[in-house]
SENUMAR-242782 format. One record per atom (N, C-alpha, C, O): residue number from 0; atom name; x, y, z. Coordinates in Angstrom, 2 decimals. Layout:
residues N
+-----+-------+---------+---------+---------+
: num : atomo :      c1 :      c2 :      c3 :
+-----+-------+---------+---------+---------+
: NUM :    CA :       X :       Y :       Z :
...
+-----+-------+---------+---------+---------+
This chain:
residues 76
+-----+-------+---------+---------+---------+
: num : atomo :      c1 :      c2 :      c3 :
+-----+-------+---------+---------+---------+
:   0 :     N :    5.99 :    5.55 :   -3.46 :
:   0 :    CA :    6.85 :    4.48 :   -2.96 :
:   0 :     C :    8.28 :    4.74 :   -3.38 :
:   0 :     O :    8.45 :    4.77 :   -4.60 :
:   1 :     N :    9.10 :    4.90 :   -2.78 :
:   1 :    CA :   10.39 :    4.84 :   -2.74 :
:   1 :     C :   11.32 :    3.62 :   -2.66 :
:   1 :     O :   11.97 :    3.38 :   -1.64 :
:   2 :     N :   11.39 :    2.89 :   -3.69 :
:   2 :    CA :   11.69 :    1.92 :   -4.35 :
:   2 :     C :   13.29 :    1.05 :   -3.60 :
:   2 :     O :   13.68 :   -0.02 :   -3.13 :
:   3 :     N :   13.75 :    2.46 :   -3.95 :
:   3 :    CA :   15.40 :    2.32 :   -3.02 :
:   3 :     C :   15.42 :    2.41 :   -1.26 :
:   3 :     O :   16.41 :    2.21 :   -0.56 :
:   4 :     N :   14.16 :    2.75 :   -0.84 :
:   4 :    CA :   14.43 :    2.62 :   -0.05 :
:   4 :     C :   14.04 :    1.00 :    1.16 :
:   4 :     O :   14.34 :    0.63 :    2.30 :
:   5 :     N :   13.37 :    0.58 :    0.19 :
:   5 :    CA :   13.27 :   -0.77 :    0.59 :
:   5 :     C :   14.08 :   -2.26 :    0.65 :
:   5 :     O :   14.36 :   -2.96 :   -0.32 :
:   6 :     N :   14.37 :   -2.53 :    2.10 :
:   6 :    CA :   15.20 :   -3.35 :    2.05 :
:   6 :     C :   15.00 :   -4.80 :    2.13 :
:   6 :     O :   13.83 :   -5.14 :    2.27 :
:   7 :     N :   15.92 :   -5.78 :    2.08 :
:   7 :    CA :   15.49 :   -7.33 :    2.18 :
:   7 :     C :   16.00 :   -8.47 :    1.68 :
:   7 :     O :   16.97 :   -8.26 :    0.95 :
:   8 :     N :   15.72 :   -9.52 :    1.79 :
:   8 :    CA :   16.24 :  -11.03 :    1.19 :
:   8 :     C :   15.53 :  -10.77 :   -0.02 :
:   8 :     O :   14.31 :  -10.67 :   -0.03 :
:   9 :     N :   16.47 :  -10.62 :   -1.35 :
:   9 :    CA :   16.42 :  -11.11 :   -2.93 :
:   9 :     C :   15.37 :  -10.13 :   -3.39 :
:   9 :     O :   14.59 :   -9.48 :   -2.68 :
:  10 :     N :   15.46 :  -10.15 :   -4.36 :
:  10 :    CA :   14.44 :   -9.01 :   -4.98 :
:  10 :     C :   12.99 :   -8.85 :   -5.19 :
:  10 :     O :   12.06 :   -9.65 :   -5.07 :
:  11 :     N :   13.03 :   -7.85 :   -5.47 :
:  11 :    CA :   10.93 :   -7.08 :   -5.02 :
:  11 :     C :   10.77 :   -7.88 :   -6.27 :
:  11 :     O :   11.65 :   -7.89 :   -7.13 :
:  12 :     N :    9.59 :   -8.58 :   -6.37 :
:  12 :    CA :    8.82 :   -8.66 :   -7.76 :
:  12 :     C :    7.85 :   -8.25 :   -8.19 :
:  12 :     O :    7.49 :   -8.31 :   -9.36 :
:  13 :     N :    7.02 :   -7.53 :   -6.87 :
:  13 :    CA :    5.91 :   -7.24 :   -6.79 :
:  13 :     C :    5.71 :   -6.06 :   -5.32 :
:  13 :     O :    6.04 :   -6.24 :   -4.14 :
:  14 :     N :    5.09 :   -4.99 :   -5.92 :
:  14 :    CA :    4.76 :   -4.17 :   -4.67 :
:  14 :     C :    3.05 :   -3.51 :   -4.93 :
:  14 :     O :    2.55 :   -3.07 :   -5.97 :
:  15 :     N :    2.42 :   -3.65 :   -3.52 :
:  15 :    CA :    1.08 :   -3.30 :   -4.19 :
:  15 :     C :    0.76 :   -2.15 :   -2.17 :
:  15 :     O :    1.09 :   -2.09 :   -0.99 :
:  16 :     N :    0.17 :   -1.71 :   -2.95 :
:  16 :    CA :   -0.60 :   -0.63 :   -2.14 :
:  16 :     C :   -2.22 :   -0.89 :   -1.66 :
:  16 :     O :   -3.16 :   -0.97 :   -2.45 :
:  17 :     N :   -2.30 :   -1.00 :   -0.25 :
:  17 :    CA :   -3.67 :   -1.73 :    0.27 :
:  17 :     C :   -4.01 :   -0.15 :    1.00 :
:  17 :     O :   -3.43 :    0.76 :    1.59 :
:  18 :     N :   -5.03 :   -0.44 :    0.62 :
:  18 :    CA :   -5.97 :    0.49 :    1.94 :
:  18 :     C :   -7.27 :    0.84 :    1.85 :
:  18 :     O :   -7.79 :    1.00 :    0.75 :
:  19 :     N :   -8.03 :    1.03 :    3.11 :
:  19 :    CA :   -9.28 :    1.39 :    3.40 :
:  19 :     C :   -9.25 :    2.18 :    4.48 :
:  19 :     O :   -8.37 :    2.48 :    5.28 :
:  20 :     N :  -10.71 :    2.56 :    4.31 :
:  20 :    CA :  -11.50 :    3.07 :    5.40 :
:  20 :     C :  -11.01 :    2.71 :    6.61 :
:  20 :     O :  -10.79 :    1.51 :    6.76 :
:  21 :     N :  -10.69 :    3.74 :    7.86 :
:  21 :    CA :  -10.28 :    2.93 :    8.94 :
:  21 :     C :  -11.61 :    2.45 :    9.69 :
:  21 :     O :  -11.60 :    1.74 :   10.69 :
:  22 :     N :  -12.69 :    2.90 :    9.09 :
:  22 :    CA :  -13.74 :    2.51 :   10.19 :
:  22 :     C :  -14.85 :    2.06 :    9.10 :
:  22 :     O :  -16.07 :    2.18 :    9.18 :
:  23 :     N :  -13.91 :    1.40 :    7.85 :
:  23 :    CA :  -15.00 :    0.29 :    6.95 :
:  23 :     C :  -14.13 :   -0.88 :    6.90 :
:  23 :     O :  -13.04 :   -1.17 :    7.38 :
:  24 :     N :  -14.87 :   -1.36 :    6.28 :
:  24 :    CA :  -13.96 :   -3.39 :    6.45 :
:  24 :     C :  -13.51 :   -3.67 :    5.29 :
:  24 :     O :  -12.59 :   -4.48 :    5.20 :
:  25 :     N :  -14.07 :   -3.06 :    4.13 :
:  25 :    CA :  -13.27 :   -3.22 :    2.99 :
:  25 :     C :  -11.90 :   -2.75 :    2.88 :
:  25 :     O :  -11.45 :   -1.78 :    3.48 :
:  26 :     N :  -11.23 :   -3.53 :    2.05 :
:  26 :    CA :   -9.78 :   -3.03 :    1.48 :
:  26 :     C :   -9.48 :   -3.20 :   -0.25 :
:  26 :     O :   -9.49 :   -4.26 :   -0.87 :
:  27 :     N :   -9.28 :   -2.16 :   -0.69 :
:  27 :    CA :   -8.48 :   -2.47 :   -2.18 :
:  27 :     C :   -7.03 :   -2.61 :   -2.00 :
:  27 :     O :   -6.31 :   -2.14 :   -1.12 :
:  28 :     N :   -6.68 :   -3.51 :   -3.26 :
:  28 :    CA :   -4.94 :   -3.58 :   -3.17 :
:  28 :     C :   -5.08 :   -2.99 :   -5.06 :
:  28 :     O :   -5.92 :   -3.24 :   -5.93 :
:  29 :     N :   -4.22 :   -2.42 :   -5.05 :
:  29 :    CA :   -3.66 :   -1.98 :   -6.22 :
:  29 :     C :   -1.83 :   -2.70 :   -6.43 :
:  29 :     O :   -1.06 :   -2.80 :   -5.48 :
:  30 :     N :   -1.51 :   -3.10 :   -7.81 :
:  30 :    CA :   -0.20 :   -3.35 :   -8.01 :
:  30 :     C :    0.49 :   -1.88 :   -8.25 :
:  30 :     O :   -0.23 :   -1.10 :   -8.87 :
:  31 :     N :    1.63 :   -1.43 :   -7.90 :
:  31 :    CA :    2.62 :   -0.44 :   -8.50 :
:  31 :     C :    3.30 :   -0.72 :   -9.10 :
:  31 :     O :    3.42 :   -1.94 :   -9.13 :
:  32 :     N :    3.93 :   -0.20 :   -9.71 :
:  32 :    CA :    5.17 :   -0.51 :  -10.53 :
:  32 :     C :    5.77 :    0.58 :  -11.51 :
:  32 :     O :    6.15 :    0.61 :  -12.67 :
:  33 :     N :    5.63 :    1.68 :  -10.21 :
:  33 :    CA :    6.37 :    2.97 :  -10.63 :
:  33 :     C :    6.77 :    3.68 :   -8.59 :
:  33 :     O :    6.40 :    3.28 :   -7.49 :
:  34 :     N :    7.72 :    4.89 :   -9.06 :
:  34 :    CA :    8.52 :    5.43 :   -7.79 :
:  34 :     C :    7.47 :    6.15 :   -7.29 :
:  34 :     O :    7.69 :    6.25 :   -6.08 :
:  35 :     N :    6.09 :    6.92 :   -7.65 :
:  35 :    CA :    4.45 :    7.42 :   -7.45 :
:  35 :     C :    3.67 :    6.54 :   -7.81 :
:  35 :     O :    3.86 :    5.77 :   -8.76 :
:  36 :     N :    2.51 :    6.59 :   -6.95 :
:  36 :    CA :    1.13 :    6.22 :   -6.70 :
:  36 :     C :    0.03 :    6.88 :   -6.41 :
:  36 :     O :   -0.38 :    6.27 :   -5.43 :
:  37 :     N :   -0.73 :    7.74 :   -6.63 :
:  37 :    CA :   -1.89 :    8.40 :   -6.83 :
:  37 :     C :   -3.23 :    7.37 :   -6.55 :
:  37 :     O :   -3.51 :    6.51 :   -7.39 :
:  38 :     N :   -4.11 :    7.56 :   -5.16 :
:  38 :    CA :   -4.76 :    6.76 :   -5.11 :
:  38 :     C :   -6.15 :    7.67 :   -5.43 :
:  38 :     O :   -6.34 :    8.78 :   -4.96 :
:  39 :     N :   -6.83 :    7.15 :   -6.09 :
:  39 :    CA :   -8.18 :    7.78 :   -6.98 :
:  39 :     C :   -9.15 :    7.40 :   -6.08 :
:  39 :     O :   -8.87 :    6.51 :   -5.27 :
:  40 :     N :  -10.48 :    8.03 :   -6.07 :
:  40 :    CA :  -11.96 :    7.72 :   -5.80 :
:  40 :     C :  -12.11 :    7.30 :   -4.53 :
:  40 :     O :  -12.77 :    6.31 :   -4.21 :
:  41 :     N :  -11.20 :    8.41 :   -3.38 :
:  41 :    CA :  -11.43 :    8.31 :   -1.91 :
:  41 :     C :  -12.14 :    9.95 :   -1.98 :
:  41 :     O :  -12.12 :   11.05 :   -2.54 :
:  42 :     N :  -12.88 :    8.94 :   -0.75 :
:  42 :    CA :  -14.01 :    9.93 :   -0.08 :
:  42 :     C :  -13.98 :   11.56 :    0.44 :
:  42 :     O :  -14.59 :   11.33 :    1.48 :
:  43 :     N :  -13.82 :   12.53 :    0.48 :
:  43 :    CA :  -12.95 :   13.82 :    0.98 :
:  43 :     C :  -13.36 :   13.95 :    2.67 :
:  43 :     O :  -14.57 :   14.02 :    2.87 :
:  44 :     N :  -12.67 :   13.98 :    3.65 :
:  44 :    CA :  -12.60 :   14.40 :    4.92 :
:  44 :     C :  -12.82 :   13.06 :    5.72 :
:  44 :     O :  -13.46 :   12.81 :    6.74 :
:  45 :     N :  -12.14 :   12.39 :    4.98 :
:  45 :    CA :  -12.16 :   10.88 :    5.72 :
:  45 :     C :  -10.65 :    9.91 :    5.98 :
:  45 :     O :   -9.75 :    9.66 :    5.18 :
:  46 :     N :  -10.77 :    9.62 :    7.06 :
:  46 :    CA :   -9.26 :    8.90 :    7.68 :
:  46 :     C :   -9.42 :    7.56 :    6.55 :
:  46 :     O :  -10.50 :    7.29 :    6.03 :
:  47 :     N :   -8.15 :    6.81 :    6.26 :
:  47 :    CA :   -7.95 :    6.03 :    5.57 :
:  47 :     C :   -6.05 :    5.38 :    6.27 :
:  47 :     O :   -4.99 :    5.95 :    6.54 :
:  48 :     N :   -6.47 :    4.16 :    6.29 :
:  48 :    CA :   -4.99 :    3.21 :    6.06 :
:  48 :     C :   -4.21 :    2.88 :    5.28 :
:  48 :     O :   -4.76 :    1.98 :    4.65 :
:  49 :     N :   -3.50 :    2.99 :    5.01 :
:  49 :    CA :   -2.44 :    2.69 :    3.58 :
:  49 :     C :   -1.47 :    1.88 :    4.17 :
:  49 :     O :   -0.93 :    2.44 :    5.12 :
:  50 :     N :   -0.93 :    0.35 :    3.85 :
:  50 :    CA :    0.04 :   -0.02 :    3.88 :
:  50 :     C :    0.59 :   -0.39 :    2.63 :
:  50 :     O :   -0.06 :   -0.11 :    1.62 :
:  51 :     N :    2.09 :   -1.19 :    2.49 :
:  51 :    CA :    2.04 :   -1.80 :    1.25 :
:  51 :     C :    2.88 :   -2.88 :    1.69 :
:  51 :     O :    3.54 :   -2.99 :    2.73 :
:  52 :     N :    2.66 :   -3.98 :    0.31 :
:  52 :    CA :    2.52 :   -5.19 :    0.61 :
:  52 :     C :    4.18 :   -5.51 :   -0.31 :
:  52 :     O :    4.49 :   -4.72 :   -1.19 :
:  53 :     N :    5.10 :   -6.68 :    0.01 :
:  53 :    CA :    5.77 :   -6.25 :   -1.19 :
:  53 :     C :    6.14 :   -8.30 :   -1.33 :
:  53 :     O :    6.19 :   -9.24 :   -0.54 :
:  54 :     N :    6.24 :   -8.16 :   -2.28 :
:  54 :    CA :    6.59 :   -9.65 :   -2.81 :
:  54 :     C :    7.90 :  -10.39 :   -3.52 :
:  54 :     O :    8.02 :  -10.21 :   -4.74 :
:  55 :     N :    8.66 :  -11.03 :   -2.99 :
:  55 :    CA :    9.56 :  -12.00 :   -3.61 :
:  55 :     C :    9.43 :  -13.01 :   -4.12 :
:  55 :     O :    8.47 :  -13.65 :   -3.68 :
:  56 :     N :   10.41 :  -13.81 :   -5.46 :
:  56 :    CA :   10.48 :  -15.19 :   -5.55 :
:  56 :     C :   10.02 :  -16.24 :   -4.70 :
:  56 :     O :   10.24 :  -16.14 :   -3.50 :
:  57 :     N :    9.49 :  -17.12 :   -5.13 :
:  57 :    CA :    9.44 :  -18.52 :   -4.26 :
:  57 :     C :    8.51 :  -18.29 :   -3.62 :
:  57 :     O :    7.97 :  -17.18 :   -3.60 :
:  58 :     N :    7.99 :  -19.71 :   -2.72 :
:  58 :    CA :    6.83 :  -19.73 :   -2.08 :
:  58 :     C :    7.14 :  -18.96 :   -0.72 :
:  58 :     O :    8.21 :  -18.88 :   -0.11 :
:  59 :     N :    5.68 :  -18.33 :   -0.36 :
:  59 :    CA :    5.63 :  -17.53 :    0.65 :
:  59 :     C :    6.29 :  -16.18 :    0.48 :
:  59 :     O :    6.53 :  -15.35 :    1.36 :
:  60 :     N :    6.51 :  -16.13 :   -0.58 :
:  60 :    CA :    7.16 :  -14.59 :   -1.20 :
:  60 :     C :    6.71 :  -13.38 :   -0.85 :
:  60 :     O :    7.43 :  -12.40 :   -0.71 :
:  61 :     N :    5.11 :  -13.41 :   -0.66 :
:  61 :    CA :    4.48 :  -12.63 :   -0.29 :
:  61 :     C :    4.78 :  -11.83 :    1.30 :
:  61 :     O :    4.41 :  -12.67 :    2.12 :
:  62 :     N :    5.14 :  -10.92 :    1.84 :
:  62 :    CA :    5.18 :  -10.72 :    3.93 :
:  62 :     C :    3.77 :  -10.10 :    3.80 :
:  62 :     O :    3.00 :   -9.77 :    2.89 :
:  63 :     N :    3.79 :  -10.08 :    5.09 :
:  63 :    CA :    3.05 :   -9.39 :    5.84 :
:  63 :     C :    2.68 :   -7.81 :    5.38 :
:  63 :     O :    3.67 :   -7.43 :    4.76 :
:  64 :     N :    2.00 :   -7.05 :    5.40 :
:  64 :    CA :    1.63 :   -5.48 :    4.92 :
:  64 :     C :    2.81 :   -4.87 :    6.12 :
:  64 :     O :    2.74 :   -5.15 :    7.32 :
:  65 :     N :    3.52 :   -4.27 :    5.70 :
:  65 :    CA :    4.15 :   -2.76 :    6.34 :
:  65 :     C :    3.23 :   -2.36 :    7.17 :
:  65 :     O :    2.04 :   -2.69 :    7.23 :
:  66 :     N :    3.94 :   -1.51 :    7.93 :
:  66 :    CA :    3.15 :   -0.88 :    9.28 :
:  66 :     C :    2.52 :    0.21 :    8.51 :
:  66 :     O :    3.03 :    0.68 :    7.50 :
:  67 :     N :    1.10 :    0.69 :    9.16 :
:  67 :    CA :    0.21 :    1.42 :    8.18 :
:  67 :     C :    0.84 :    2.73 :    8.31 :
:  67 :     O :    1.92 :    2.98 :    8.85 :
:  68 :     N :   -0.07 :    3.61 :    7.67 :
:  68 :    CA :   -0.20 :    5.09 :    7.31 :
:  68 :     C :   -1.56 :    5.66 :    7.88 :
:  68 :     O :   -2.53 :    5.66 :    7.12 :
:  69 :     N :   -1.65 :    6.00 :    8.78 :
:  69 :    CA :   -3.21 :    6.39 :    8.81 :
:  69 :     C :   -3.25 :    8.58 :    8.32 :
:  69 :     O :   -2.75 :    9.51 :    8.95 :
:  70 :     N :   -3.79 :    8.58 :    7.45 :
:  70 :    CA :   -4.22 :    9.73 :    7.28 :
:  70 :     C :   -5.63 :   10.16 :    6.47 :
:  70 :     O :   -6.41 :    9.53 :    5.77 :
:  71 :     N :   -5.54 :   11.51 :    6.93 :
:  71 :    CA :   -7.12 :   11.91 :    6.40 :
:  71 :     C :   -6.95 :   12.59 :    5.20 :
:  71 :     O :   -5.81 :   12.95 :    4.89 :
:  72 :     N :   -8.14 :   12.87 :    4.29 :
:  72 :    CA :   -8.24 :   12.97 :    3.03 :
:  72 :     C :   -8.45 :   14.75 :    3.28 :
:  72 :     O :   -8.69 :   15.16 :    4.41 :
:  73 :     N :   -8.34 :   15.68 :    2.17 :
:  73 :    CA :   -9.24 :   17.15 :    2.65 :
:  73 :     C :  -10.38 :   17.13 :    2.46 :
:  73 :     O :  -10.88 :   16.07 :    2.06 :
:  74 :     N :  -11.16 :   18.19 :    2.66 :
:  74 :    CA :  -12.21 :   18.56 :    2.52 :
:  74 :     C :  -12.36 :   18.68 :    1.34 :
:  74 :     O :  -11.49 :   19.02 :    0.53 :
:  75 :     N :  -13.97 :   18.29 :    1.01 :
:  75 :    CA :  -14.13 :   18.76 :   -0.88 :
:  75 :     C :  -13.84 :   20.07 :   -1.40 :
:  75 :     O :  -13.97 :   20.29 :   -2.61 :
+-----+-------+---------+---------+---------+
């Protein structure tokens, strides 16, 4: 995540990283709170979504997830 490059009304307080399976229904969110993210214990040769989520002060602070990432993992 590239920290600076995110723009907006008042400051990030919170940025978290969602994603799953594109063709399972589960999702994990992880919090960040560094400029890298290393996502652990995905499957090898499998498509996956990544958006991230980012959060401000005050109610409703939370938006909507960023437009995704779809990419595949390598082979084992």
């Amino acid at each position: 995540l590239n920290a600076n490059s995110i723009i907006g009304d008042g400051p990030i307080i919170l940025k978290e990283v969602e994603y799953r399976m594109t063709s399972g229904s589960w999702t994990e969110t992880h919090a960040v709170n560094a400029p890298t993210y290393k996502l652990w214990h995905l499957d090898p040769d499998t498509e996956y979504e990544i958006r991230v989520l980012l959060t401000r002060p005050g109610e409703g602070g939370t938006g909507l997830p960023g437009p995704p990432l779809i990419t595949r993992t390598k082979c084992a």
